[in-house]
Structure formats: structure tokens, C-alpha cells
N, CA, C and O of each residue as an XYZ file, in Angstrom:
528
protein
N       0.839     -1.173      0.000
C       0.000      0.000      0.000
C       0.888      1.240      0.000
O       1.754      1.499      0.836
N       0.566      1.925     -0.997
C       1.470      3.371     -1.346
C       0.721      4.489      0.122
O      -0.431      4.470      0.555
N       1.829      5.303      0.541
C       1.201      5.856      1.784
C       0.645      7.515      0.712
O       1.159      8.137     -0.218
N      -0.402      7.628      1.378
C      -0.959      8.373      1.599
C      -0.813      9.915      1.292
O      -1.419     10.412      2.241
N      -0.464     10.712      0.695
C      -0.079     11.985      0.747
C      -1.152     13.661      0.947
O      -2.314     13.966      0.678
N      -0.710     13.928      1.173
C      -2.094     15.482      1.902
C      -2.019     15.750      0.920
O      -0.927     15.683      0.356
N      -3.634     16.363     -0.017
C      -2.963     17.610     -0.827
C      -2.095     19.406     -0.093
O      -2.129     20.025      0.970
N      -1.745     19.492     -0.810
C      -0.772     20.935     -0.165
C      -1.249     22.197     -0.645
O      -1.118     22.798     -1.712
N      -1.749     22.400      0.268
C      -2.470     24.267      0.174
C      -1.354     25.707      0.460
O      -1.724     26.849      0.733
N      -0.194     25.309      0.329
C       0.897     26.152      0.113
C       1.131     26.265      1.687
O       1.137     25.285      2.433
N       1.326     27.593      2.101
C       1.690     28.152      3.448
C       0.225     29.227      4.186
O       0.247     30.241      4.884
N      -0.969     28.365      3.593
C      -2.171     28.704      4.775
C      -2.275     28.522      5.849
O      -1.681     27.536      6.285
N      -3.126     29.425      6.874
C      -3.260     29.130      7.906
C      -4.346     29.180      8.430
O      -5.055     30.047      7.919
N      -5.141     28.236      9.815
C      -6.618     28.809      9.531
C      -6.307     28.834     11.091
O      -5.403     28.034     11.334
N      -6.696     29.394     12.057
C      -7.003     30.236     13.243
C      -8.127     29.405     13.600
O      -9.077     29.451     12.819
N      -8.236     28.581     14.707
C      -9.463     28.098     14.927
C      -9.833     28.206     16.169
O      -9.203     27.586     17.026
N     -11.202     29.217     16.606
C     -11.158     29.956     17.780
C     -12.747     28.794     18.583
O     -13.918     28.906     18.220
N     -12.268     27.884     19.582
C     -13.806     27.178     20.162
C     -13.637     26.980     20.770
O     -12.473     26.593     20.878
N     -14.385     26.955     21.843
C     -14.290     26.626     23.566
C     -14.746     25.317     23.574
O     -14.175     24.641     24.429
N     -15.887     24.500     22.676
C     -15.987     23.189     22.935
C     -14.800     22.145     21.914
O     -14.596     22.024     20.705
N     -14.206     21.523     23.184
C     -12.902     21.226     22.855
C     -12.973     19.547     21.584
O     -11.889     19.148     21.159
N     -13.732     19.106     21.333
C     -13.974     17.938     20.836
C     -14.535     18.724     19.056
O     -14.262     18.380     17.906
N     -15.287     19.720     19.543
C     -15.328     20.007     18.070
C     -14.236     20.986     17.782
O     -14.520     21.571     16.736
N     -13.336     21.317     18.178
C     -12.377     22.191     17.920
C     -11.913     20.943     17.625
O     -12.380     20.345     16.656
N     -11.140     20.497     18.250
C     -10.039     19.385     17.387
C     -10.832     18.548     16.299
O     -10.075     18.205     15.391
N     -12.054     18.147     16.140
C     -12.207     17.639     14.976
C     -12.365     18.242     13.813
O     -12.168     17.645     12.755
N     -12.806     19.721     13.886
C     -12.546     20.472     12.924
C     -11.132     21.272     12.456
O     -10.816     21.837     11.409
N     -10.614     21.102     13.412
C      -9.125     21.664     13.265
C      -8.527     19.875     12.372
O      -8.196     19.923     11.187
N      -8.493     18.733     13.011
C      -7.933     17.726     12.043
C      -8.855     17.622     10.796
O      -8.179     17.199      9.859
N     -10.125     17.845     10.436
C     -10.563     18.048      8.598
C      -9.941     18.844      8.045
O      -9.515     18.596      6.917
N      -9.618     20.417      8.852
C      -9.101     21.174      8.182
C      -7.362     20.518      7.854
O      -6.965     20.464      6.690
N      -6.786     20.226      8.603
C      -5.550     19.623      8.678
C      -5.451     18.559      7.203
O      -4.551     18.608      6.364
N      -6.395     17.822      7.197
C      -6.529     16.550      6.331
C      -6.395     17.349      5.118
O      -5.908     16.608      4.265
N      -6.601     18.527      4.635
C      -7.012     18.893      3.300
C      -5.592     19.610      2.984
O      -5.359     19.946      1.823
N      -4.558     19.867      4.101
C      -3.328     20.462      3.836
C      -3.050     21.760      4.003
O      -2.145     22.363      3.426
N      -4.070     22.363      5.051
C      -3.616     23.576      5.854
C      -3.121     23.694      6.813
O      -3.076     22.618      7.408
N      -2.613     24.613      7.421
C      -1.892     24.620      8.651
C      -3.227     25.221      9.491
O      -4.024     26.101      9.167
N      -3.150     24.433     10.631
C      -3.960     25.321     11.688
C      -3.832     25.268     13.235
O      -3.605     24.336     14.007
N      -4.040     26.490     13.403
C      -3.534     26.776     14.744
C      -4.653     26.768     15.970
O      -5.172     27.880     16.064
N      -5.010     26.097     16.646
C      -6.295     26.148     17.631
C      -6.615     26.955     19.008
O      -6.007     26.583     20.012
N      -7.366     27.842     19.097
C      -7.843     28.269     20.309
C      -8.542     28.245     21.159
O      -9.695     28.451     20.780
N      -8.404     28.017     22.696
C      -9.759     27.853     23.318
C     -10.604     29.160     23.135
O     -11.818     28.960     23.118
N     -10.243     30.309     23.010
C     -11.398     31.443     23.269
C     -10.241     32.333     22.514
O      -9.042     32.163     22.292
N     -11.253     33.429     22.211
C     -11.202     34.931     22.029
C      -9.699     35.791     22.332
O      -9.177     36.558     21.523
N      -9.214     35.486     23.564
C      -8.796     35.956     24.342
C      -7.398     35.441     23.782
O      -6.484     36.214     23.496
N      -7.304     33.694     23.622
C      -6.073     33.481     23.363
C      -5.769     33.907     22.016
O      -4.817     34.676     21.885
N      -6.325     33.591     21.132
C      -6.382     33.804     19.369
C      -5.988     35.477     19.541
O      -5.186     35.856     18.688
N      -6.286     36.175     20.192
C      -6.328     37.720     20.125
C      -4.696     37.917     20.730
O      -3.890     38.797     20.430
N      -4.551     36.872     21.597
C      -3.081     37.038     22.052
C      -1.928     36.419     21.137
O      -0.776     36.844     21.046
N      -2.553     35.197     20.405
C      -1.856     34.682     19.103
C      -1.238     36.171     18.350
O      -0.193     36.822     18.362
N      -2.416     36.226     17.795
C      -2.644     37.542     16.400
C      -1.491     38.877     17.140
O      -0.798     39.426     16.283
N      -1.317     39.292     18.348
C      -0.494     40.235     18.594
C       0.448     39.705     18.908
O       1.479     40.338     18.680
N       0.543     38.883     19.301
C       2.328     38.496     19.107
C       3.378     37.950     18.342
O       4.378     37.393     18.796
N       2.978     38.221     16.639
C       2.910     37.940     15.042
C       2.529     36.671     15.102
O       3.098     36.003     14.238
N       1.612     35.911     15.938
C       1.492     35.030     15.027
C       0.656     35.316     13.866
O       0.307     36.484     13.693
N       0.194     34.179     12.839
C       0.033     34.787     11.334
C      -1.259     33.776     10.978
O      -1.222     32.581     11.274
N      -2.003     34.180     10.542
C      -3.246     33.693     10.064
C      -3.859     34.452      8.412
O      -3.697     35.563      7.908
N      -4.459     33.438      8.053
C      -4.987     33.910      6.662
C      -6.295     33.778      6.402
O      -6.875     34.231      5.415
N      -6.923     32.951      7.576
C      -8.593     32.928      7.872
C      -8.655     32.278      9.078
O      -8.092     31.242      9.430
N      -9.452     33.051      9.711
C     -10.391     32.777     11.133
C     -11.618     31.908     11.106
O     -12.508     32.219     10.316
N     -11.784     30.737     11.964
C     -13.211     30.221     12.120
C     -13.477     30.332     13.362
O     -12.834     29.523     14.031
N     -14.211     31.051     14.005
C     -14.428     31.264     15.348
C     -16.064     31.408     15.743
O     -16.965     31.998     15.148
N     -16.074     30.658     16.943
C     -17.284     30.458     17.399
C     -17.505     32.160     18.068
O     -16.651     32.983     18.397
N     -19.250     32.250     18.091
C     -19.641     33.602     18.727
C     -19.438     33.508     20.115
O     -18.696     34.280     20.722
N     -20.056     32.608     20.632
C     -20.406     32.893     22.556
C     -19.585     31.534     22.999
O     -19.777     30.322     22.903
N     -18.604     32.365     23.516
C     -17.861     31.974     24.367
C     -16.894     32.616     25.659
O     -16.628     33.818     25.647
N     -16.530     31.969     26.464
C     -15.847     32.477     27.752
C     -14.910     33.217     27.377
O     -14.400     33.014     26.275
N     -14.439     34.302     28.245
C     -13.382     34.833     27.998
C     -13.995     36.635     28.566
O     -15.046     36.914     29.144
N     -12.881     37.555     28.124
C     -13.498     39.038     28.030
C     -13.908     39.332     26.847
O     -14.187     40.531     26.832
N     -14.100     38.812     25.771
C     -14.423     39.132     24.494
C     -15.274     37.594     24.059
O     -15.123     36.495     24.594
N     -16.027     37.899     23.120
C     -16.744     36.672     22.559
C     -16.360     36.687     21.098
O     -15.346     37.365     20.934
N     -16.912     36.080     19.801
C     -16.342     36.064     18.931
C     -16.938     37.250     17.583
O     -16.396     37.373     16.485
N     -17.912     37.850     17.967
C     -18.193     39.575     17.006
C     -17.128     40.132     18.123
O     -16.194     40.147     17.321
N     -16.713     40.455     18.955
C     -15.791     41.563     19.356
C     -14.290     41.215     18.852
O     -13.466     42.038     18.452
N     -14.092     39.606     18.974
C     -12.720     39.266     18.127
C     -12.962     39.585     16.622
O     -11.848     39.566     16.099
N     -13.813     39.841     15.784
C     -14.149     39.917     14.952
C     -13.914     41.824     14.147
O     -13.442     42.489     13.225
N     -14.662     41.831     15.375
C     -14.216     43.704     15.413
C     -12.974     43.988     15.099
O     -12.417     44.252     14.034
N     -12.487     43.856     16.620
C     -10.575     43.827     16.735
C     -10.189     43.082     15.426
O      -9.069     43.465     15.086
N     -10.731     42.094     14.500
C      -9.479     42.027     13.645
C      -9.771     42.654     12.541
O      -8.939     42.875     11.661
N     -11.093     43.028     12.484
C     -11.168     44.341     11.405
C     -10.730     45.451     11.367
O     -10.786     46.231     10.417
N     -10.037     45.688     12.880
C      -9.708     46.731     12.897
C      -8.073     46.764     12.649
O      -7.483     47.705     12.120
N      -7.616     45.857     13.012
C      -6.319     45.710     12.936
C      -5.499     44.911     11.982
O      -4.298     45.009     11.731
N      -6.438     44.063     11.481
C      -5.919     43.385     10.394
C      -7.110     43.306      9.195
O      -7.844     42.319      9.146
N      -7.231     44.293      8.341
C      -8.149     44.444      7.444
C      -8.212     43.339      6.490
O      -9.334     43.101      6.041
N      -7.211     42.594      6.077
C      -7.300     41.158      4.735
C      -7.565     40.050      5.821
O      -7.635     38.898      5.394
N      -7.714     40.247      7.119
C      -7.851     38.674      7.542
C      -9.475     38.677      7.797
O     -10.295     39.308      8.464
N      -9.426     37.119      6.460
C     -11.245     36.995      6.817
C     -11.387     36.247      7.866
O     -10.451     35.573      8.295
N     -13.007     36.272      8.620
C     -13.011     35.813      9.656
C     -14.411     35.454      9.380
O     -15.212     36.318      9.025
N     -14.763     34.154      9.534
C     -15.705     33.057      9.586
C     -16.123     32.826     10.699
O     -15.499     32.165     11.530
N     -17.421     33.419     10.910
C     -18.448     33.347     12.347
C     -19.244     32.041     12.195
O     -19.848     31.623     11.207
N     -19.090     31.464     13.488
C     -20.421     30.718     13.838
C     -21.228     30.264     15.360
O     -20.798     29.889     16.451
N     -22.348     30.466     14.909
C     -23.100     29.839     16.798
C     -24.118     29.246     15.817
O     -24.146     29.143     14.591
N     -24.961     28.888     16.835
C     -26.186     27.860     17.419
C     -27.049     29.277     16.857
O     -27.917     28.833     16.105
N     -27.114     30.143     16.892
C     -28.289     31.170     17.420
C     -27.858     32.159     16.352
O     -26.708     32.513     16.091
N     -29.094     32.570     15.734
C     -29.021     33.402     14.082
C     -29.162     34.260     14.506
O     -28.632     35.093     13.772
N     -29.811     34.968     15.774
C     -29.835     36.572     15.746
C     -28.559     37.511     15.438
O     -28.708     38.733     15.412
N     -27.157     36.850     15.179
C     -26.474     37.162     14.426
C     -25.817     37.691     12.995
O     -24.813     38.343     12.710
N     -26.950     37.048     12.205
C     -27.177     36.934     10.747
C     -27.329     38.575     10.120
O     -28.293     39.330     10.248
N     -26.323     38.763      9.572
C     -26.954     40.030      9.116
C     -26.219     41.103      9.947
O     -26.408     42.265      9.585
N     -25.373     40.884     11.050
C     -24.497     42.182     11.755
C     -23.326     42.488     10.658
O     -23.074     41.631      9.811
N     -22.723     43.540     10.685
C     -21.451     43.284      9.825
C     -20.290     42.796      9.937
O     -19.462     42.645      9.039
N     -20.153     42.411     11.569
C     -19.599     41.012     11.814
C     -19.434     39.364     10.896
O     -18.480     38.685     10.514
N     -20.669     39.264     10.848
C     -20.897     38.037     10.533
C     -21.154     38.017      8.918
O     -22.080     37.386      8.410
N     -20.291     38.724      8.247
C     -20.612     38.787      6.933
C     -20.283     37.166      6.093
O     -20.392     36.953      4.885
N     -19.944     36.370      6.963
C     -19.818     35.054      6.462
C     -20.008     34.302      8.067
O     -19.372     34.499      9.102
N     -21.054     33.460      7.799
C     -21.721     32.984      8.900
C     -21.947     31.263      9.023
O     -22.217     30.974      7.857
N     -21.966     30.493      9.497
C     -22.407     29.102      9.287
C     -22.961     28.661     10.643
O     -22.404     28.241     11.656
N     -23.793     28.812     10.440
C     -24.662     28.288     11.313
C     -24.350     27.122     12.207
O     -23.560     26.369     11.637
N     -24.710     26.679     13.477
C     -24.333     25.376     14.057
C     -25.749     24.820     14.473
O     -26.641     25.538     14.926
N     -25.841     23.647     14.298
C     -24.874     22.424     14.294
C     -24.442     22.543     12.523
O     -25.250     22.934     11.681
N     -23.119     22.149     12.229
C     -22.390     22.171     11.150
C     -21.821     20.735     10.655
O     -20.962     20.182     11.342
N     -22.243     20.200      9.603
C     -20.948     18.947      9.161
C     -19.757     19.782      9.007
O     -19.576     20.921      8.577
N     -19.037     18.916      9.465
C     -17.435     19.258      9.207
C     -16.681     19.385      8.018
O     -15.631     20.027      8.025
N     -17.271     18.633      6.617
C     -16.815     18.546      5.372
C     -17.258     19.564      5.276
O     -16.526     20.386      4.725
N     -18.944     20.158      5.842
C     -19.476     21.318      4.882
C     -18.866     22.682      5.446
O     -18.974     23.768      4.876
N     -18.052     22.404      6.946
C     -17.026     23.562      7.046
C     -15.789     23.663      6.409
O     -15.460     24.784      6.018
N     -15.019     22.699      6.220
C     -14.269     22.736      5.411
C     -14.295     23.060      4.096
O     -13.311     23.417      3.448
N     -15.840     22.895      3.524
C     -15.856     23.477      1.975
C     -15.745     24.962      2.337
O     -14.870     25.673      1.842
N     -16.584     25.380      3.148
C     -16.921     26.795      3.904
C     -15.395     27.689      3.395
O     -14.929     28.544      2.643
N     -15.115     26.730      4.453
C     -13.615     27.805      4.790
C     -12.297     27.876      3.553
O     -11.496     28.805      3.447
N     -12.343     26.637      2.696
C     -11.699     26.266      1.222
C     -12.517     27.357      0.436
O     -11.763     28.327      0.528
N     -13.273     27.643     -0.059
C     -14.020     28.451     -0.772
C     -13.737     29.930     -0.461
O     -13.657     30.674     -1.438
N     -13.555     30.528      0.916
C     -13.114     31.378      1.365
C     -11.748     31.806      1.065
O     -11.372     32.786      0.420
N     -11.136     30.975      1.597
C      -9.648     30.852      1.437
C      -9.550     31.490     -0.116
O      -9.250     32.631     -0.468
N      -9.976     30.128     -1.028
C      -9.946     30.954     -2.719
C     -10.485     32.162     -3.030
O     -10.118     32.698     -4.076
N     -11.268     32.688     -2.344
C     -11.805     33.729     -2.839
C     -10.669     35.162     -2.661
O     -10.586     36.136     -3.409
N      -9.763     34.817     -1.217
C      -8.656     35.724     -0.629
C      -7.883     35.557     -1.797
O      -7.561     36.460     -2.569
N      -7.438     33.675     -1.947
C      -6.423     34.073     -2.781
C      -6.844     34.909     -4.356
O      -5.908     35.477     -4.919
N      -7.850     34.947     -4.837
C      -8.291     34.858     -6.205
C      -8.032     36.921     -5.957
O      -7.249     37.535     -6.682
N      -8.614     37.414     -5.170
C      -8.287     39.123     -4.698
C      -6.962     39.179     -4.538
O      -6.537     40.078     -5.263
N      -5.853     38.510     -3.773
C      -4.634     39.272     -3.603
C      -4.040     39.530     -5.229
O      -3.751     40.681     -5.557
N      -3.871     38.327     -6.272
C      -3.789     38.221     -7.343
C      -3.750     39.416     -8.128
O      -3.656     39.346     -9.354
């Protein structure tokens, strides 16, 4: 049996911001499987401490309500404010979200994991297809 090889998405990175720890790592390893790099957070708070101390991201998936001093529209804010090309991919349980200018890309939960990974692949191309 010939082993296995990832496809390779160059030097991406995806930021993955969730306090429930079982779907963070299973969505952080789909995303992994497809040949991105990704970096995982429990909350707001750490990802926000990532992002200022260079670490480097090229898309955010971050849950809305979670622990911390910030939830995930205020991390969302802060990185609009500070990092204008980094997209950032909202999601909760609860749509009264839908439609802030936060959440200009939204996925709803409960989520399949392939259909986040198309989510966030589709995204990704769309960055790269603009820097171009």
C-alpha cells in the first residue's frame, strides 16, 4: 500500500477559535486533512493574544459565545480593525447574528465538518483569487 499523501495548500493558515474542545479538534484535524496549517484556540482571548504576538493567520473560524473578556463579534471587530485582509468566519447555534457586519460570512451550528471545510476552502480561494 502506497502511503498516503495530503494535498498541499501552500503556506495557509486557519485560526481556529472554540471553547468546545472535541469540536475544535475535529474540525481543526478536517481542516488539517485537506493540507492547511492550523492553529487552535480555546477562546477569544487566546487567538487575540496569538494575532499580537505575530502570530500569522490567513482565515479565522471562530465560534460567537464563548468564555473569555471578548466573545467572537468583538474578536471579529478587533481584527477588522487591525488586520483588514484577515477573513473571519463566524459561527453559533443562534441566528440573531445573521446580518451584523460582523458576521458577513456565517455558518450556522450544528455544522458537518466537510461542509465547514468546503466553507472555509471556498473562502480561502476567494482571498487568494483578490490578492492576485
Amino acid at each position: 500500500m502506497l502511503p498516503q499523501t495530503r494535498p498541499q495548500l501552500g503556506e495557509l493558515r486557519v485560526l481556529v477559535i472554540e471553547d468546545e474542545v472535541l469540536v475544535r479538534i475535529a474540525l481543526a484535524e478536517e481542516l488539517r486533512a485537506t493540507g492547511l496549517d492550523v492553529v487552535e484556540a480555546m477562546n477569544a482571548d487566546e487567538a487575540w493574544s496569538y494575532l499580537q504576538t505575530g502570530g500569522r493567520a490567513d482565515l479565522v473560524f471562530s465560534d460567537i459565545s464563548m468564555p473569555g473578556s471578548m466573545d467572537g463579534l468583538e474578536f471579529a471587530r478587533r481584527a477588522k480593525a487591525h488586520y483588514p485582509d484577515l477573513n473571519v468566519i463566524l459561527t453559533s447555534g443562534s441566528s440573531q447574528f445573521v446580518g451584523t457586519q460582523e458576521c458577513r460570512d456565517f455558518l450556522p451550528k450544528p455544522y458537518a465538518f466537510d461542509y465547514a471545510v468546503k466553507f472555509v476552502l471556498e473562502a480561502l480561494n476567494l482571498k487568494r483569487r483578490n490578492v492576485r
